[in-house]
C-alpha positions as CSV (number, residue, x, y, z in Angstrom):
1,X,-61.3,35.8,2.9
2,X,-61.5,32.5,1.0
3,X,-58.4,30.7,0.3
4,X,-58.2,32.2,-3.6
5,X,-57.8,35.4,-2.2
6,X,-61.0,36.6,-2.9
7,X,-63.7,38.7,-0.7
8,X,-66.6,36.4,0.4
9,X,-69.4,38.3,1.8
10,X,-72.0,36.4,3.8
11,X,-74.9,38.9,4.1
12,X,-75.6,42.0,1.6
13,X,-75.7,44.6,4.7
14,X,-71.7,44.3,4.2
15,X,-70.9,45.2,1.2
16,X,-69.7,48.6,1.3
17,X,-71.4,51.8,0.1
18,X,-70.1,54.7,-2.2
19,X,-70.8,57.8,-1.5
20,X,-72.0,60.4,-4.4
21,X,-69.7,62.9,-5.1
22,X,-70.4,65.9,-6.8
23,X,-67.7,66.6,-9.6
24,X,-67.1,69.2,-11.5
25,X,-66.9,68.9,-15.2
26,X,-62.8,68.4,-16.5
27,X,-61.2,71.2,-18.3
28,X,-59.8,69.6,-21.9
29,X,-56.6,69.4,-22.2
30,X,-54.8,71.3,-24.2
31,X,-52.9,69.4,-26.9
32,X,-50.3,70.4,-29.8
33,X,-48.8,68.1,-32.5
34,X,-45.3,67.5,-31.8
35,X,-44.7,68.9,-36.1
36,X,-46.1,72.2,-34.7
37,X,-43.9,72.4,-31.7
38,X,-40.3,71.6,-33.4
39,X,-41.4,73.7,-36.3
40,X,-39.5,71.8,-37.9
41,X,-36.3,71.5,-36.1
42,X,-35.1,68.5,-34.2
43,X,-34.3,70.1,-30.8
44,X,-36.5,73.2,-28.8
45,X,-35.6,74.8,-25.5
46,X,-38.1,75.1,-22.9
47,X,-37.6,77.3,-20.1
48,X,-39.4,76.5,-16.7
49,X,-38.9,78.1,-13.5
50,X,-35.6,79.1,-14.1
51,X,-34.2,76.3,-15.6
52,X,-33.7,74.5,-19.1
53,X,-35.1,71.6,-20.3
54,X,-33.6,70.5,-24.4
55,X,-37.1,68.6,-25.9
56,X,-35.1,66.4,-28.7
57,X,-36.3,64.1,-31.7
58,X,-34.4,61.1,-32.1
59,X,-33.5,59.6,-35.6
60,X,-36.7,56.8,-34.4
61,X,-38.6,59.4,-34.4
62,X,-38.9,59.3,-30.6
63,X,-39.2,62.0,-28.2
64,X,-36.4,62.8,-25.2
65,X,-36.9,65.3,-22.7
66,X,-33.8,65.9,-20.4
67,X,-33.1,69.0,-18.5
């Protein structure tokens, strides 16, 4: 290493190679406006694996999750 903290290779044979990786194509993700969600109300209940999480809109307009 130089003294900027930077790699310095001396010979091409050392510069690492990457190896190809098959991937498969991402599934989109899902998405739904916030308006849609609240349906017009400030607060919704979301039940997940037994337990409750409160999904609230602030008066900023913000978005708090908090179980």
């Amino acid at each position: 290493m130089s003294t900027t903290g930077t790699l310095t290779l001396s010979r091409p044979s050392q510069v690492p190679l990457l190896a190809s990786v098959d991937v498969a194509p991402a599934t989109p993700i899902r998405r739904i406006s916030s308006q849609r969600l609240l349906a017009g109300e400030r607060e919704l209940v979301i039940q997940h694996l037994g337990s409750e999480y409160h999904l609230r809109l602030t008066r900023n307009g913000k978005l708090i999750l908090t179980k």
